[in-house]
C-alpha positions, 0 to 999 in steps of 0.5 A: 221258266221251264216246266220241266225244271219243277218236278211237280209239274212234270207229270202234267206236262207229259199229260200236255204233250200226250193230249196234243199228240192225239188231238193232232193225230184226230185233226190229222186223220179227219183232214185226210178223210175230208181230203179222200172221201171228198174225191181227192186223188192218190198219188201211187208211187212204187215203194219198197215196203219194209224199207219205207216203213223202217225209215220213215214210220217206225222210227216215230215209235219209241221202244218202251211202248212198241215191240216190234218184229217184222218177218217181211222181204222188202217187196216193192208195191205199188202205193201212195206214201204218205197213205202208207203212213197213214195207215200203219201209223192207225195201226200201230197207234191202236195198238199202243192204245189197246194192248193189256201192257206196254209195250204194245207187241206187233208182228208184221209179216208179209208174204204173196197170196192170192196173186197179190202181196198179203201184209198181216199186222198182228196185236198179240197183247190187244185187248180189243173186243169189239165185233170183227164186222164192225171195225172200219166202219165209219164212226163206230166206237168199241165199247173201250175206245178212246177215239172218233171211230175213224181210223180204221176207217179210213186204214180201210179206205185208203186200201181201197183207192189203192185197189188193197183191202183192209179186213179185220179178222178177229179180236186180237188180229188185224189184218191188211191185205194188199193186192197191187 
């Protein structure tokens, strides 16, 4: 029979559904970790940026939990696509975690600085507050975290192999910076 029939058992299956996809989500950024730290290589590819992200992260994203506005051209960068996706979806589900109402709003804009093309991902309702310095260190929890402490790590890392960076410059702002 199917549990979606009995109104009852509604609100558990929606629980059932949203604890598989964040233990997916864990499995998913540890087995990328074990695959990157352990010395596995990236494959750089160019990437129209903005397009790539409308078609194949964002749509991953349903309108009732993410407000999104992107001030972004469609520069081409030089970047590993499945890492991209890594990275973005890390942000983005954060955001949903984090922010003080649903939807999460998210600004993303880019523009180039410092000889190199600058993506800022902005939380404007994130109640994160945790030491900037400490983010994207392996392991480390705020004090209203819900994950392991990996995925700003590895946002972090997988900037790095792809010669970016990935910095954290406030308590409601996540910045990553890219130079390719």
């Amino acid at each position: 029979k199917d549990m979606s029939e009995n109104p009852k058992q509604s609100p558990f299956l929606d629980r059932l559904i949203e604890d598989v996809e964040r233990l997916d989500g864990q499995v998913q950024k540890t087995l990328e970790l074990a695959r990157v730290e352990g010395g596995g290589s990236l494959h750089q590819e160019s990437l129209p940026l903005k397009s790539y992200l409308q078609s194949r992260v964002f749509p991953l994203y349903t309108a009732p939990k993410l407000n999104l506005s992107l001030e972004m051209s469609d520069d081409v960068v030089s970047a590993d696509s499945s890492a991209i996706t890594i990275i973005f979806r890390n942000l983005i589900d954060n955001a949903i975690k984090y922010s003080s109402s649903l939807p999460a709003k998210l600004v993303i804009r880019s523009g180039f600085l410092e000889g190199g093309l600058r993506v800022d991902v902005i939380h404007e309702n994130s109640i994160v507050h945790s030491e900037p310095k400490f983010l994207g260190k392996l392991f480390y929890r705020g004090t209203q975290s819900q994950g392991a402490g990996v995925g700003l790590y590895l946002v972090k890392t997988l900037m790095e192999k792809m010669s970016g960076k990935a910095s954290f410059q406030s308590l409601n702002q996540s910045d990553v910076k890219s130079v390719y």
